[in-house]
C-alpha positions in Angstrom: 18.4 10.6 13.0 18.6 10.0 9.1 16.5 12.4 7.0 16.7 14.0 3.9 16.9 17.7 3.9 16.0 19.2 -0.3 17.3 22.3 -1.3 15.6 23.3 -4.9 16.3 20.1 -7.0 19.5 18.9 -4.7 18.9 16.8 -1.8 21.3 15.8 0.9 21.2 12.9 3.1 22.0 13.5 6.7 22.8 11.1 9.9 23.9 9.5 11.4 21.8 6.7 10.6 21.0 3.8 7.7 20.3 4.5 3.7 18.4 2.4 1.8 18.6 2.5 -1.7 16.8 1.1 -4.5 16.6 1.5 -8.3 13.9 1.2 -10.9 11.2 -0.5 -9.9 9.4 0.3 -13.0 5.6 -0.8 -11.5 7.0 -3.8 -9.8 4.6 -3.7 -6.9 6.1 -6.6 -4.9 9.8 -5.4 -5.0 8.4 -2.1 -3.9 6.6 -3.9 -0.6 9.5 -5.9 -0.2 12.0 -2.5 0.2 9.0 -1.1 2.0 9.4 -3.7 4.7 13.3 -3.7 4.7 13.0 0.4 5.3 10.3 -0.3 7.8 12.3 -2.8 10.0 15.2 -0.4 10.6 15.1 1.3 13.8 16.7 4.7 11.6 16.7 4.8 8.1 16.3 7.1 4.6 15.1 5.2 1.6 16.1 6.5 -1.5 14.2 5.1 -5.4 16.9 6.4 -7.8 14.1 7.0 -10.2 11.5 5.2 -13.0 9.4 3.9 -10.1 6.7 3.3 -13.1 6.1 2.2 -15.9 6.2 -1.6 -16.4 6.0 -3.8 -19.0 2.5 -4.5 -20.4 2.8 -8.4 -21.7 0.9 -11.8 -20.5 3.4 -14.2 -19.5 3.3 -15.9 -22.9 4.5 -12.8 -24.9 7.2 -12.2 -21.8 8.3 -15.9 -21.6 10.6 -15.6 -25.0 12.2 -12.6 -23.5 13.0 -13.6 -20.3 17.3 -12.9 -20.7 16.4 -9.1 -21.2 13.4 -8.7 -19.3 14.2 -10.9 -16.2 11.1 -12.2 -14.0 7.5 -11.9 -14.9 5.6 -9.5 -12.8 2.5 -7.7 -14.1 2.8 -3.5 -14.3 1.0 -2.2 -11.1 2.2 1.0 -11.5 -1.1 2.8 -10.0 -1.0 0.7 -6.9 2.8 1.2 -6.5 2.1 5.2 -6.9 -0.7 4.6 -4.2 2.1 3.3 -1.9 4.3 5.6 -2.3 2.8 8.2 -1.5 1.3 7.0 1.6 4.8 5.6 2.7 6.1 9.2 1.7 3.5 11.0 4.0 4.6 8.5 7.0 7.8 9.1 6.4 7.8 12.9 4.6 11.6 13.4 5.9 13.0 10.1 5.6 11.6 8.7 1.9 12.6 10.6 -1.5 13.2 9.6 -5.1 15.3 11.2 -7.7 13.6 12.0 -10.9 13.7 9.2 -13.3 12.9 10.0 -17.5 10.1 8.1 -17.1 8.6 10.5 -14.6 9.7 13.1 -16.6 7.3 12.2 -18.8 4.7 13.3 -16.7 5.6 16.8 -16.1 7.1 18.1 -19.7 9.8 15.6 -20.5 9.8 13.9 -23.8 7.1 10.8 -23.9 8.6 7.7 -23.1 7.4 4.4 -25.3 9.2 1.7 -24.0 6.2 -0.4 -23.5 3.5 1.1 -25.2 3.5 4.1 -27.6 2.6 6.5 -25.0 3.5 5.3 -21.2 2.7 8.8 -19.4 -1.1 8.2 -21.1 -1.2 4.8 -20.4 -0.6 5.4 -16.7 -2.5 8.5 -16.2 -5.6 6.4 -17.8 -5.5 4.5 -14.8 -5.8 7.2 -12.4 -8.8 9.5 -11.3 -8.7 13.1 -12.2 -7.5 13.7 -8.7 -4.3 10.8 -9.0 -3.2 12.6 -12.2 -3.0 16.0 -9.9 -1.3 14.1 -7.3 1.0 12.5 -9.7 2.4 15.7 -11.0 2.5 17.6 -7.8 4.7 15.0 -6.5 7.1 14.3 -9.2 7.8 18.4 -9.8 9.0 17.6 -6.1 11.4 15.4 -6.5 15.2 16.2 -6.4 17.6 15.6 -10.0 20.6 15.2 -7.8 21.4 13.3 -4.2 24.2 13.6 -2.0 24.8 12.4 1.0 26.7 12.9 4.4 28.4 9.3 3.4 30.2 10.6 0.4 28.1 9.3 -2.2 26.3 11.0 -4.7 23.2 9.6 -6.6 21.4 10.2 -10.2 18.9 8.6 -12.2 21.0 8.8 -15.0 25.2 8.6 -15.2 26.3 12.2 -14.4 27.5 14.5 -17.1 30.6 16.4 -17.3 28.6 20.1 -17.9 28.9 22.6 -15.0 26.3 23.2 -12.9 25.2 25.3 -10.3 22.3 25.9 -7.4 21.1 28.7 -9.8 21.3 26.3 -12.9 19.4 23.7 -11.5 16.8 25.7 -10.2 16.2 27.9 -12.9 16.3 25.2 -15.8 12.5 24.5 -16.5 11.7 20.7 -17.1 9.4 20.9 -19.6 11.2 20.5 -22.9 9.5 22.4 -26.2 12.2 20.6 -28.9 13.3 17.4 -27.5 16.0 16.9 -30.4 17.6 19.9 -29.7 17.0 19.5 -25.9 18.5 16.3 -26.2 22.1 17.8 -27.5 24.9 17.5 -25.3 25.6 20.4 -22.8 22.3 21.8 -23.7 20.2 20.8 -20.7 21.8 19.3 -17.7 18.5 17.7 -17.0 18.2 15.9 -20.2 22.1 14.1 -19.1 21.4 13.7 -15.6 18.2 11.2 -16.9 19.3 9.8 -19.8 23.2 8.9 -20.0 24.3 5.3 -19.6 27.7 5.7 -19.0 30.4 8.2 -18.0 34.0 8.1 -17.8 36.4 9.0 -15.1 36.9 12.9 -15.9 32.9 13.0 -16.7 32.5 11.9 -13.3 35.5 13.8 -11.8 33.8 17.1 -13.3 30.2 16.4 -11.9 31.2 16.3 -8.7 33.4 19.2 -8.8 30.0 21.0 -9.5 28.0 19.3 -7.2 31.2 19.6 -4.1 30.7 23.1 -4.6 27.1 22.8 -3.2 27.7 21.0 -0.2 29.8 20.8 3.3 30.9 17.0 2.9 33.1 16.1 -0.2 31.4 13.6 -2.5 33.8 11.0 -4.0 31.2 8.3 -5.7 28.3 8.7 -7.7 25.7 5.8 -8.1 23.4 5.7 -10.6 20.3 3.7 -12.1 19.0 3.4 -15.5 20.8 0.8 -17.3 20.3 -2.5 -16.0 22.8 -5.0 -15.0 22.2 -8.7 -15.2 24.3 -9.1 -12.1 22.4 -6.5 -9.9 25.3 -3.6 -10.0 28.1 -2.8 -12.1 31.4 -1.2 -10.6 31.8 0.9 -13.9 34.9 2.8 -13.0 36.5 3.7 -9.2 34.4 6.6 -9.2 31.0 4.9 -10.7 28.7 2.6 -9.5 25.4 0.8 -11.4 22.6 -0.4 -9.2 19.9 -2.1 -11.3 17.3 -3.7 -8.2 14.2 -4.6 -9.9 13.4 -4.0 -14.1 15.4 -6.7 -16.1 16.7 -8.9 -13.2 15.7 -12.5 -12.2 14.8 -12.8 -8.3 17.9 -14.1 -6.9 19.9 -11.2 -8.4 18.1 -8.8 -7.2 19.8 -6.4 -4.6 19.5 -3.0 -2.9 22.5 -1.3 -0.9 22.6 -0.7 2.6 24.8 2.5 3.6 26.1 3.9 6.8 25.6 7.3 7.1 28.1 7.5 9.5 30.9 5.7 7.9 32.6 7.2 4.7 32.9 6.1 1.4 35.6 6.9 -1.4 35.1 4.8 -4.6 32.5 2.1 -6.1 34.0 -0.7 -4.7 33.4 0.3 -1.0 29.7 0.4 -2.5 30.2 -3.0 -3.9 30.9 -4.4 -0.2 27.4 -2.7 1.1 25.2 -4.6 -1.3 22.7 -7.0 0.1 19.8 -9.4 -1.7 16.6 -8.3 -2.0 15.3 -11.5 -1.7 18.3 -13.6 0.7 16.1 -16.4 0.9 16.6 -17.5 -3.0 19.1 -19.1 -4.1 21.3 -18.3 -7.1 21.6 -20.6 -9.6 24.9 -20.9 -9.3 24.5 -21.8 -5.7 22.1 -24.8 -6.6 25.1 -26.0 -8.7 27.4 -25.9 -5.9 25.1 -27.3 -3.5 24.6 -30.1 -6.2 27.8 -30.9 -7.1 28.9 -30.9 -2.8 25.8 -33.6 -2.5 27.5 -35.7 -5.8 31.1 -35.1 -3.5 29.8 -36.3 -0.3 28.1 -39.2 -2.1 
């Protein structure tokens, strides 16, 4: 049976069994029902949100319409109904469903205010919930891990994983409420501050983080996969030992895709992730498709 199994702020992902996994959803309600009924049709699976499950754009479709290329497809931000979900789908599912801290969260429990769409997105959010919600939203999000691994071989973040040294003691003992974000913000200062907010790490970053984290668990990890920076295309292979998943914020429908694991199988660099990608939405075409389909009708004519 696949469940997750949290130790302090590491999680691991045991099986044998199916992982889902999904990255920032950023109060996209419908791509959250959508992975919500993907997860729900497997017989045994984990679903894993790599983090920034809110916080959504605030625009009308006029102001988003000229930004389209960076912002991907309109949705409006129903972060309070997606936080509603969750956590109902979480308490269904209490060993099966996690999500990594994302910066945004962070914002919610000490971490640096985030103002990405409005000047204060942790206030604009918590506005929206009762007195009890706000509780609720706290309580969970000081719950969730910083780092996933995974009986697979594949490690997950929110953020691309630093070089600094960690250990079990580290990560339990560094607080994650931050009292000078500029200094917090320095490299090799606060793991937590890297672990959410790097875009990019090369090979002997990588190579480093999970000679930290291998020290932690049973089963060598040999890939990490992160979220964070979107990706036109859905993913990025950055490196052998680096993978990008970007599912929901910034994409257009048809690009959209989550990655379907086996925790039974093994996997030993980014491009066996690559091969376990699958659409969101399989029933839309890509444009390039249309083309193709176009051009084979002109051929056939």
């Amino acid at each position: 049976m696949a469940r997750f199994r949290q130790e302090g702020r590491v999680a691991w992902i045991e099986g044998p069994g199916e992982l889902i996994v999904v990255s920032d959803l950023h109060g996209n309600l419908r791509d959250f029902l959508r992975v919500h009924q993907i997860f729900e049709a497997s017989d045994d699976a984990c679903l894993l949100f790599l983090g920034d499950l809110y916080h959504g754009p605030y625009l009308s479709p006029q102001d988003w319409a000229p930004h389209v290329d960076k912002l991907g497809d309109f949705y409006y931000d129903q972060s309070p109904g997606l936080f509603r979900s969750y956590l109902k789908l979480k308490a269904m599912y209490p060993d099966r469903v996690r999500a990594i801290l994302g910066n945004h969260e962070h914002s919610h429990i000490g971490g640096p205010r985030v103002a990405k769409f409005t000047p204060d997105e942790a206030a604009s959010f918590e506005d929206s919930l009762t007195t009890i919600e706000r509780g609720e939203l706290a309580r969970d999000i000081e719950e969730w891990p910083w780092i996933v691994g995974s009986q697979c071989g594949v490690a997950f973040t929110h953020g691309s994983p630093p070089p600094t040294p960690f250990d079990q003691q580290r990560l339990n003992q560094e607080s994650p409420i931050v009292r000078n974000p500029q200094q917090w913000a320095q490299p090799g200062n606060a793991l937590l501050s890297e672990l959410l907010w790097r875009r990019f790490s090369p090979p002997e970053d990588v190579k480093a983080f999970l000679n930290s984290l291998n020290s932690l668990c049973a089963v060598e990890q040999h890939v990490v996969t992160y979220g964070h920076e979107p990706s036109p295309e859905g993913y990025q292979v950055q490196h052998n030992a680096l993978f990008n998943l970007s599912t929901s914020f910034a994409m257009r429908r048809e690009k959209k895709v989550y990655l379907s694991l086996k925790l039974d199988s093994y996997y030993v660099s980014a491009y066996d992730i690559e091969e376990q990608l699958i659409p969101l939405y399989p029933d839309i075409k890509r444009i390039s498709d249309i083309f193709d389909d176009f051009e084979d009708t002109l051929d056939e004519a």
